[in-house]
C-alpha positions in Angstrom: 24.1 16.9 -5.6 24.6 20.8 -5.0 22.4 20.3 -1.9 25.6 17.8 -0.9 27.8 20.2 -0.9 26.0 22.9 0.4 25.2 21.2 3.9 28.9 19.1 3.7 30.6 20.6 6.6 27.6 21.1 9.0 27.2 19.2 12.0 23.8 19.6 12.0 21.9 19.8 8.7 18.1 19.5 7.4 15.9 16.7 9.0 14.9 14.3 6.6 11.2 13.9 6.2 8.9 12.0 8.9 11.7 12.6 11.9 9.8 12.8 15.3 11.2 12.8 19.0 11.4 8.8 19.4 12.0 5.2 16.9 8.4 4.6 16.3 8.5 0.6 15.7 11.7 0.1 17.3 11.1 -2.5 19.6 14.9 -2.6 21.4 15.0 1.1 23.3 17.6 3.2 23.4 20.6 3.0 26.1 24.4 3.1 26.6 23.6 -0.7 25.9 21.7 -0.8 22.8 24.6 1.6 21.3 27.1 -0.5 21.9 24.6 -3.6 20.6 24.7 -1.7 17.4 28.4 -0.9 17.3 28.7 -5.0 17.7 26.9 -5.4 14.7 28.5 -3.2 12.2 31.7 -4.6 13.5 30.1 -8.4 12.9 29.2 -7.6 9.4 32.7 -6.3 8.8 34.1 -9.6 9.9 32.3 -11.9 8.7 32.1 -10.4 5.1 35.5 -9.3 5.3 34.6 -5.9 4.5 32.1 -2.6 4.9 30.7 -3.6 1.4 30.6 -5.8 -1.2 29.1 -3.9 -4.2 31.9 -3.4 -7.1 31.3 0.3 -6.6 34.3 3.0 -6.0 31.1 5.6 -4.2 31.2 9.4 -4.8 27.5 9.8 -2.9 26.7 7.4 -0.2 23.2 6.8 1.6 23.3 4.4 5.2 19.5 4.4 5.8 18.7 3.6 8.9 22.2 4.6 10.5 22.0 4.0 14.0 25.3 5.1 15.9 26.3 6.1 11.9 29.7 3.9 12.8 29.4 2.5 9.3 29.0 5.7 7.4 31.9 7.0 9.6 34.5 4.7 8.5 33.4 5.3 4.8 33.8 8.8 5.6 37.1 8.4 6.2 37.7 5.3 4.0 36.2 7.7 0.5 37.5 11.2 2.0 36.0 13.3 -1.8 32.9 10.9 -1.3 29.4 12.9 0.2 28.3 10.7 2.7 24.3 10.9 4.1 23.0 8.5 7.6 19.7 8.9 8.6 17.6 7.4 11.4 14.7 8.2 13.1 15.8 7.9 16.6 17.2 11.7 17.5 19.4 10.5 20.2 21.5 8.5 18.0 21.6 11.1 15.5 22.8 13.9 17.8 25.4 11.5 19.2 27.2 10.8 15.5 27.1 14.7 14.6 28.9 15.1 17.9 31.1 12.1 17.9 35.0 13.4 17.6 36.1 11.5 15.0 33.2 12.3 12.4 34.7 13.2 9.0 33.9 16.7 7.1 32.2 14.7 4.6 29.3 13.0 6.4 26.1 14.5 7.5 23.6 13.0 9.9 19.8 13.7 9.5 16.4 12.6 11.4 14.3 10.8 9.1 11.7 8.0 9.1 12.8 4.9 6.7 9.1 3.9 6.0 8.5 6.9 4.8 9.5 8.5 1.6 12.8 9.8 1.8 13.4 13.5 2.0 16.4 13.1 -1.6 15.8 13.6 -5.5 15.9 10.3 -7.7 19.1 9.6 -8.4 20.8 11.7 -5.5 23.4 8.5 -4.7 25.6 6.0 -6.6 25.5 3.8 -3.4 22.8 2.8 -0.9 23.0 0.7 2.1 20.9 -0.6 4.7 21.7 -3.1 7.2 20.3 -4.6 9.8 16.9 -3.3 8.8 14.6 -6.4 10.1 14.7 -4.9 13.3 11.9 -2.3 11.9 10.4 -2.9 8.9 7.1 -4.2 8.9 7.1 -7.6 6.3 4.2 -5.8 3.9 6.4 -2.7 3.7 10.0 -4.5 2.2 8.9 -4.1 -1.0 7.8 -0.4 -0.4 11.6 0.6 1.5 13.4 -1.0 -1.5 12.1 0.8 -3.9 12.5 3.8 -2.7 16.4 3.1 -2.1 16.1 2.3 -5.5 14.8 6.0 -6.4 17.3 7.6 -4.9 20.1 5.8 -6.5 21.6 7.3 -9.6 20.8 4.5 -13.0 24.0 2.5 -13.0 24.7 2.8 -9.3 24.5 0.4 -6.7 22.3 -1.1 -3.4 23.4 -3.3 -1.0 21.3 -4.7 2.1 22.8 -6.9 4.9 20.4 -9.1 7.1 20.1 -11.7 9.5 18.5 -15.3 9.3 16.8 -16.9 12.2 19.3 -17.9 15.3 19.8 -21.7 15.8 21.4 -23.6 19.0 22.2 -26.4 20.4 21.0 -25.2 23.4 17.5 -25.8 24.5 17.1 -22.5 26.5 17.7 -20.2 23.0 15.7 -22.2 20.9 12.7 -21.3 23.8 13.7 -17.6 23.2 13.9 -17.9 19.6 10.7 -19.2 19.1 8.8 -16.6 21.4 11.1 -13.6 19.9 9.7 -14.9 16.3 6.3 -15.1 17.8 6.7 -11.9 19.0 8.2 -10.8 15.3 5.5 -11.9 13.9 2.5 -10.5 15.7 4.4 -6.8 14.8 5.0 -8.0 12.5 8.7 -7.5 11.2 10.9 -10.0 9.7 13.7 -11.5 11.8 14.6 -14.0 8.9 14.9 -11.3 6.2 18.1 -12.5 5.2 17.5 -15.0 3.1 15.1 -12.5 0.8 17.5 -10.2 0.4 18.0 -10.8 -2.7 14.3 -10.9 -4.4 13.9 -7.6 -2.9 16.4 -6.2 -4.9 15.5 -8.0 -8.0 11.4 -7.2 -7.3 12.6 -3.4 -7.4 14.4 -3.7 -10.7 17.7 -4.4 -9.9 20.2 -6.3 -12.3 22.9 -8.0 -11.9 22.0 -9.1 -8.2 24.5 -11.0 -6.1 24.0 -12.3 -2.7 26.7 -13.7 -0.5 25.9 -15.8 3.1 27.9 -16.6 5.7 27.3 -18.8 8.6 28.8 -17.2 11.6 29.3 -20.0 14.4 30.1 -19.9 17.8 31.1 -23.5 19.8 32.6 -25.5 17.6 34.3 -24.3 14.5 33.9 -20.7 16.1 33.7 -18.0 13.2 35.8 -14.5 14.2 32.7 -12.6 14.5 31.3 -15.4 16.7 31.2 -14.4 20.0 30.2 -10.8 19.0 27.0 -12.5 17.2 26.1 -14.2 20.5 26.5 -11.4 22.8 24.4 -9.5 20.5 22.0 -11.8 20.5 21.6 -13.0 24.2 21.2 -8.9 24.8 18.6 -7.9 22.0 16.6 -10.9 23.9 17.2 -9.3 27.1 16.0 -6.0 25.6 12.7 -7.3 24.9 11.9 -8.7 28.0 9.0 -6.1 28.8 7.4 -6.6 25.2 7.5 -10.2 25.5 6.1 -10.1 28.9 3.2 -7.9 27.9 1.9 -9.9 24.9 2.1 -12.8 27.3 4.4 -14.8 25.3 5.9 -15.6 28.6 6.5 -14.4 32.2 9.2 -12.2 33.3 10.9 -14.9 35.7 10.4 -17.4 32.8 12.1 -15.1 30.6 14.8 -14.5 32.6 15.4 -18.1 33.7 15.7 -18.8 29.8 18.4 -16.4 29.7 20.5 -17.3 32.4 20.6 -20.8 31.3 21.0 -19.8 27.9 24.3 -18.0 28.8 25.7 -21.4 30.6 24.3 -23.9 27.5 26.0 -21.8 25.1 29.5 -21.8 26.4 29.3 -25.3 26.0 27.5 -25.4 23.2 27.2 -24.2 19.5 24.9 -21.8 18.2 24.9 -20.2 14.5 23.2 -17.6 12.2 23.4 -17.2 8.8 24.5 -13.5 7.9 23.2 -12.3 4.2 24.6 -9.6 2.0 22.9 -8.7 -1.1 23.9 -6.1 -3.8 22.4 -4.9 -7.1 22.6 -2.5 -10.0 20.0 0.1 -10.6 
């Protein structure tokens, strides 16, 4: 861990193997927008799971792979103030953005690095690992591949943890259309919008023991769930993110597209719409 401490109070740091200029299979962009997309999340997850993490673990050396805005490894920063805390990501922008937010703690450092490729750490470099989110870019061969290696870089007796999505479902007619073309699309990339519910058999098909999983169905309508509205929001915008992919695989046309969405947005203020959230956790 001397490498840790060495780099502790930069701003900067090493990049992480396989960083390059822009999110190779990324499919959402980059803007003021997306950022605050992924800010949404992390604050869903909290929510919903009542929590930042579930794993029985009291971390000394934390790894958020695939960090994004690197909100999540932020407030473990401050929340475990001795603890050494890694993000990485392969988008630059976001990168340079947490190493220059104000309020990032002494104790985190922010590198560019590819999570498909192996990661730039020793075995056994952390006691706790999380990813979350990670559907969004992972390829549905390559799961198996990614887990594994969080698994090498976690110290025996330490602890993974991987928080995911299921598939969207609604009442409303208009985003069950976009579902269906944005699994269509999903599928022809292919990553793995439902990877929630596999959570689980990932960690145990890397080795893991004593793996728990824990799902929650976070609602919005009737019987609205706190992170609710957040989880729609989210939702209705990552679909109006991919608009130009989905147009250009010809899944369907722009104005169709957008008429989907604006109807989608009246239907589901009426309506209820729910998506099962999954966190999994395991013991190297």
């Amino acid at each position: 861990m001397s490498w840790l401490q060495r780099f502790r109070r930069t701003r900067r740091g090493p990049q992480a193997a396989g960083g390059q200029r822009r999110e190779r299979g990324y499919i959402f962009g980059e803007s003021e927008q997306e950022i605050s997309r992924l800010d949404m999340q992390h604050y869903m997850f909290r929510w919903e799971f009542g929590g930042d993490y579930l794993a029985p673990v009291r971390p000394t050396s934390i790894l958020d792979v695939a960090c994004g805005t690197g909100r999540w490894a932020m407030d473990m920063g401050q929340r475990f103030p001795d603890a050494n805390i890694v993000g990485f990501d392969l988008n630059e922008d976001l990168i340079a953005r947490a190493r220059s937010d104000a309020g990032v703690p002494d104790n985190c450092l922010f590198l560019v690095g590819d999570a498909l490729k192996p990661f730039a750490f020793q075995p056994g470099s952390f006691d706790f690992v999380m990813a979350r989110a990670n559907s969004a870019y992972i390829p549905v061969p390559q799961w198996p591949a990614v887990v594994a290696e969080m698994a090498r870089v976690t110290v025996p007796r330490g602890w993974i943890e991987l928080r995911d999505f299921g598939l969207v479902h609604s009442d409303s007619p208009a985003l069950t259309a976009l579902t269906e073309q944005f699994a269509a699309m999903a599928a022809l990339r292919p990553i793995f919008p439902g990877a929630g519910a596999h959570l689980a058999d990932f960690l145990r098909q890397a080795g893991l023991r004593d793996v728990k999983a824990r799902t929650v169905r976070v609602r919005v309508g009737r019987r609205s769930t706190r992170g609710g509205r957040l989880m729609l929001t989210d939702y209705l915008s990552l679909l109006e993110r991919v608009t130009p992919l989905i147009v250009q695989l010809g899944l369907a046309s722009q104005a169709q597209w957008e008429a989907w969405l604006t109807q989608a947005r009246q239907e589901t203020s009426i309506g209820a719409t729910h998506v099962d959230l999954t966190a999994a956790y395991g013991r190297r």
